[in-house]
C-alpha positions in Angstrom: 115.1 93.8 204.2 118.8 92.3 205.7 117.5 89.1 204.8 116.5 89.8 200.9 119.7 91.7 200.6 121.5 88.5 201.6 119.8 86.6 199.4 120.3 88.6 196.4 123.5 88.5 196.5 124.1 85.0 197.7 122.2 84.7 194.0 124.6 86.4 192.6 127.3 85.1 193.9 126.5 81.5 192.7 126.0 82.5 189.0 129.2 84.2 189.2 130.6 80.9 190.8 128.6 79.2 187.5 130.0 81.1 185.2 133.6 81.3 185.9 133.6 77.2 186.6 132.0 77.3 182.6 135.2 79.6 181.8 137.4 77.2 183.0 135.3 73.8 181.8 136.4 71.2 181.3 139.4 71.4 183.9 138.9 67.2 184.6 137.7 64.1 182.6 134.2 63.6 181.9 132.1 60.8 182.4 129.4 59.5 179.9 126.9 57.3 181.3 125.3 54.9 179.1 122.0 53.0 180.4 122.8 49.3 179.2 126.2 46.8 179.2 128.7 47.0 176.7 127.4 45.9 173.1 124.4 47.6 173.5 123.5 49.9 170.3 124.0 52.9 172.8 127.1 51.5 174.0 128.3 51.2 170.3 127.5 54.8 169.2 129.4 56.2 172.8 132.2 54.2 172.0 132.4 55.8 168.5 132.2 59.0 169.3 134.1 59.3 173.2 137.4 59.1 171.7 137.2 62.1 169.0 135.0 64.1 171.8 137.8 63.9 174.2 140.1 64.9 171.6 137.5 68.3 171.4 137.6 68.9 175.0 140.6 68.1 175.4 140.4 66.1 178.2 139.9 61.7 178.8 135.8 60.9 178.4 134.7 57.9 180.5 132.1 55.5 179.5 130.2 54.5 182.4 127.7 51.4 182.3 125.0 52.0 184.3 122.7 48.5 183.2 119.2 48.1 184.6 115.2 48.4 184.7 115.2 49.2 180.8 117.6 51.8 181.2 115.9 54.0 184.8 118.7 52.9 186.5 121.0 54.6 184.5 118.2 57.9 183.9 118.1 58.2 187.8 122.4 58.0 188.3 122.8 60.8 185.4 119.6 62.7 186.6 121.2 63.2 190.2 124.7 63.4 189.5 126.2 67.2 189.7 124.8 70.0 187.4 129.0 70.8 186.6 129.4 69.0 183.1 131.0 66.1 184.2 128.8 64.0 183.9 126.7 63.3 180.6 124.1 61.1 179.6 123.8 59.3 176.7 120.2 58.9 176.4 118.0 55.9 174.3 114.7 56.8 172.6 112.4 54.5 174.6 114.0 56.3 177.9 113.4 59.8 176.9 109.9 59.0 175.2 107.9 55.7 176.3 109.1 55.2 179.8 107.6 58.5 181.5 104.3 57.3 179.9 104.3 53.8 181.2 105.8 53.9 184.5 104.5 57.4 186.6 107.0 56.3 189.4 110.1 56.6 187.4 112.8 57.9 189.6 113.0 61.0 187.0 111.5 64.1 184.8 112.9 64.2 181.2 111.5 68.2 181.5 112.3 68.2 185.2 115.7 66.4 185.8 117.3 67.3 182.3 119.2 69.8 179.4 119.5 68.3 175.7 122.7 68.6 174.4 122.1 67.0 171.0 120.9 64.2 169.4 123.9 62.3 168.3 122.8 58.9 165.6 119.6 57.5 164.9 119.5 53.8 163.4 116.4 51.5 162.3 116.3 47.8 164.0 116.3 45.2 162.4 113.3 41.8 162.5 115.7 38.8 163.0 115.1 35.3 163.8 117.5 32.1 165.4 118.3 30.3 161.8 116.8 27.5 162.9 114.0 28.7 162.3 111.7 28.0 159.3 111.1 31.1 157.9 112.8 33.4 155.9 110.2 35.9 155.4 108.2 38.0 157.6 105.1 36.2 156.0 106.9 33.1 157.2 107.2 34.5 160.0 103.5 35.2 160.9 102.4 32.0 159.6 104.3 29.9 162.0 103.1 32.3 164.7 99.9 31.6 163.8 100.0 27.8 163.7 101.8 28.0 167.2 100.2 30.5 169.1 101.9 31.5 172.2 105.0 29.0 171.6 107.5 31.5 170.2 109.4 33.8 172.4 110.3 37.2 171.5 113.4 39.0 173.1 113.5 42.7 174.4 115.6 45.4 176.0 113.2 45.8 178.6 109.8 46.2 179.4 108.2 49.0 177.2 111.8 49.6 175.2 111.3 50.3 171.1 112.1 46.7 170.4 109.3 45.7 173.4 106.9 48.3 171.6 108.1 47.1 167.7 107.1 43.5 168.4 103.9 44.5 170.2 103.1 46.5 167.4 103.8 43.7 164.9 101.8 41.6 166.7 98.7 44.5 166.8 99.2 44.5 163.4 99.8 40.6 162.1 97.3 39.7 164.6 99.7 36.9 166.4 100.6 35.5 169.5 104.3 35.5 171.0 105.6 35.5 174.4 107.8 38.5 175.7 111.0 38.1 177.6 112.6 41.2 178.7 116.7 41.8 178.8 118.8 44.4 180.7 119.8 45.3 176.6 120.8 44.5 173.3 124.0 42.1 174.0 121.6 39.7 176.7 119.1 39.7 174.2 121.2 38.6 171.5 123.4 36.3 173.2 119.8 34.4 174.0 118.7 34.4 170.7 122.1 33.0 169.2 121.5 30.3 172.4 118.0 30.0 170.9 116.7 30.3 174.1 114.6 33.2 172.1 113.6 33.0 168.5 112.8 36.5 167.3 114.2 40.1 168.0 113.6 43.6 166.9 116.8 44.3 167.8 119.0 47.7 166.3 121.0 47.4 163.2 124.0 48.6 165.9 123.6 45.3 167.8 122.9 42.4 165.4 124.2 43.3 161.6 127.9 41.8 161.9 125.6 38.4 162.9 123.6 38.6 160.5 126.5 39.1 158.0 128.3 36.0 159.9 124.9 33.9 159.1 124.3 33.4 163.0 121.2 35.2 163.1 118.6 36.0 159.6 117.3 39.4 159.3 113.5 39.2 157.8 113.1 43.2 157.7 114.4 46.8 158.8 112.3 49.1 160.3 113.1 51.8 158.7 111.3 53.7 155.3 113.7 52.5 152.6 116.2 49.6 152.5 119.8 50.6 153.9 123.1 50.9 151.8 124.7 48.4 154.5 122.0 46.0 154.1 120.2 46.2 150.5 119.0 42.8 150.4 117.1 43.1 153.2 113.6 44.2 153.1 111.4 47.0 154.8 108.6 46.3 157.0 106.6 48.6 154.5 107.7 45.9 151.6 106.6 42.8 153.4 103.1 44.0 153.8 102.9 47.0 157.0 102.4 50.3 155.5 103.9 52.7 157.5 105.7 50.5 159.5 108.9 52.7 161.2 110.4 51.8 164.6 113.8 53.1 164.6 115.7 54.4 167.9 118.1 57.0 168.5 120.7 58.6 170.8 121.5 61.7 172.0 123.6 63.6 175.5 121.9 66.0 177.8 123.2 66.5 181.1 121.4 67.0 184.7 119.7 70.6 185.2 121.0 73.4 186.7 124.2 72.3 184.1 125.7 76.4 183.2 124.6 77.5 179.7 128.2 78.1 178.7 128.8 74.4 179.5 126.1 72.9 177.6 127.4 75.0 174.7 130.8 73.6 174.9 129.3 70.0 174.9 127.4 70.8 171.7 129.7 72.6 170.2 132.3 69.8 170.8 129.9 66.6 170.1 128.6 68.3 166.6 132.3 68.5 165.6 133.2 64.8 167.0 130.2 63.4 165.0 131.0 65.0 161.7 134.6 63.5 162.0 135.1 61.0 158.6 135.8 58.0 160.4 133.0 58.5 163.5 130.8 58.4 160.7 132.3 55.6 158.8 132.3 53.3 161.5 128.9 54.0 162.6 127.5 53.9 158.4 129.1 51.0 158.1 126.6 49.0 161.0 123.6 51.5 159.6 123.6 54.1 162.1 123.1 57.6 161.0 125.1 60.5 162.7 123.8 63.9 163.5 124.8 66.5 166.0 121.8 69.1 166.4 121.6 71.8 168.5 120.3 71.1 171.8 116.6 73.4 171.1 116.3 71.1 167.9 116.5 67.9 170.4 114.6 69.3 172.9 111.9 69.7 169.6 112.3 65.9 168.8 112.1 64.7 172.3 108.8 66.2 172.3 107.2 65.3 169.4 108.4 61.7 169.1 107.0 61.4 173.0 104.0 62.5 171.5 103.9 60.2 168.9 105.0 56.8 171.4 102.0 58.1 174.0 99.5 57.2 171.7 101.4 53.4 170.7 101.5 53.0 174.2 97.9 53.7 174.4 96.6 51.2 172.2 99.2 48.7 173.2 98.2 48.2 176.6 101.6 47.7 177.8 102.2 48.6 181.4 105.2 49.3 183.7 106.4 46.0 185.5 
């Protein structure tokens, strides 16, 4: 009986611990980790929103690169970091909802390891090309594909990312050949394709739109169900002949589990209120991003059904971890 007495109230004690480090949250600065390098759409949408987030907590946010593995390493550093607030994770679609169907040894449990926060911007990628190549349509496009069958390369942010799935997708449905090369994110994959060391890229609006405005890169199509104010003149998949064709990201924060209630209220309350500042949104409108700032049962909703809806890509893709 001594024994379950002391453990009741060593219980007890440790939510009372909980709660009064919540009271007293945030009492040091907190550190963001983001799950590719700097210039990454993720990176982007972090750097956007740290500074007026810090403001909210009142104390300095740290962004903390963790690049790697399509974004695990990253998952498995914020997954076993402290459960105190402190450190956050700004989480990618492909990591929350394609990787833990593709790779069963991933060092972490979206449902096991962590809490949604919210779901901060959502932005459509974007079907662009090296200029030198001929094509300026996404009919071009599959034509040459077709007439050089396993010659083009394709870039990605890692095996079984949204621009990975996007082009295998394309290719399900265009019924060509191209060649995948993985990245450790966005700004590798770019930097290749400006190099032309890779010709085509389904990479997010976030990432490529100031080249395409500077004529370095040409954008065939956006992803996403209508055309976007930023970038009216270009085309939707659905126009160029793929009904149906969406294959946007997003990002949102959660933190590790076992993270106090009160604490993941704060975060919320203070990243809803940093997103809806005028010029977060601006800047992130103005490169075709989307802010949000949901409550954290409303992103723990979308996690699950867009996982749901990636499982069964994944499916007919055939694409397998590394």
């Amino acid at each position: 009986m001594k024994s379950i007495q002391q453990f009741i109230a060593a219980v007890l004690l440790s939510g009372a611990a909980g709660l009064s480090s919540a009271q007293g949250y945030p009492a040091k600065a907190v550190r963001i980790i983001v799950p590719f390098p700097p210039g990454a759409g993720v990176d982007i949408v972090t750097r956007a929103v740290s500074g007026r987030l810090a403001e909210a907590l009142g104390q300095q946010v740290i962004v903390d690169n963790r690049a790697g593995a399509g974004g695990i390493l990253g998952a498995e550093v914020a997954a076993k970091a402290a459960p105190d607030g402190y450190t956050v994770f700004m989480a990618t679609a492909g990591i929350l909802t394609v990787i833990p169907h593709m790779n069963s040894k991933a060092p972490y449990s979206v449902e096991r390891d962590f809490i949604p926060v919210s779901l901060v911007a959502s932005v459509p990628s974007v079907l662009v090309v090296h200029p030198s190549m001929p094509v300026k349509s996404v009919k071009d496009l599959i034509a040459l594909a077709k007439a050089k069958p396993g010659e083009i390369n394709y870039a990605s942010t890692g095996n079984g990312t949204l621009p990975h799935l996007a082009a295998e997708f394309f290719k399900q449905q265009a019924k060509v050949n191209m060649v995948h090369i993985a990245y450790k994110g966005s700004a590798p994959a770019t930097t290749d394709l400006l190099g032309g060391n890779v010709q085509v890229f389904f990479g997010n609006m976030l990432s490529v739109i100031e080249q395409v405005r500077a004529g370095r890169l040409r954008a065939l199509a956006v992803t996403s169900l209508q055309r976007q104010a930023v970038a009216q003149d270009i085309p939707t998949m659905i126009e160029s002949g793929f009904p149906g064709f969406e294959a946007g990201t997003w990002f949102g924060l959660l933190v590790p589990a076992g993270t106090p209630r009160e604490v993941v209220g704060r975060l919320h309350a203070d990243t809803a209120k940093a997103v809806r500042q005028p010029d977060v949104q601006k800047q992130l409108a103005g490169q075709g991003a989307t802010t949000i700032g949901n409550t954290p049962e409303q992103f723990a909703a979308y996690i699950k059904s867009e996982s749901a809806k990636w499982a069964k890509v994944l499916a007919a893709s055939g694409v397998k971890a590394d």
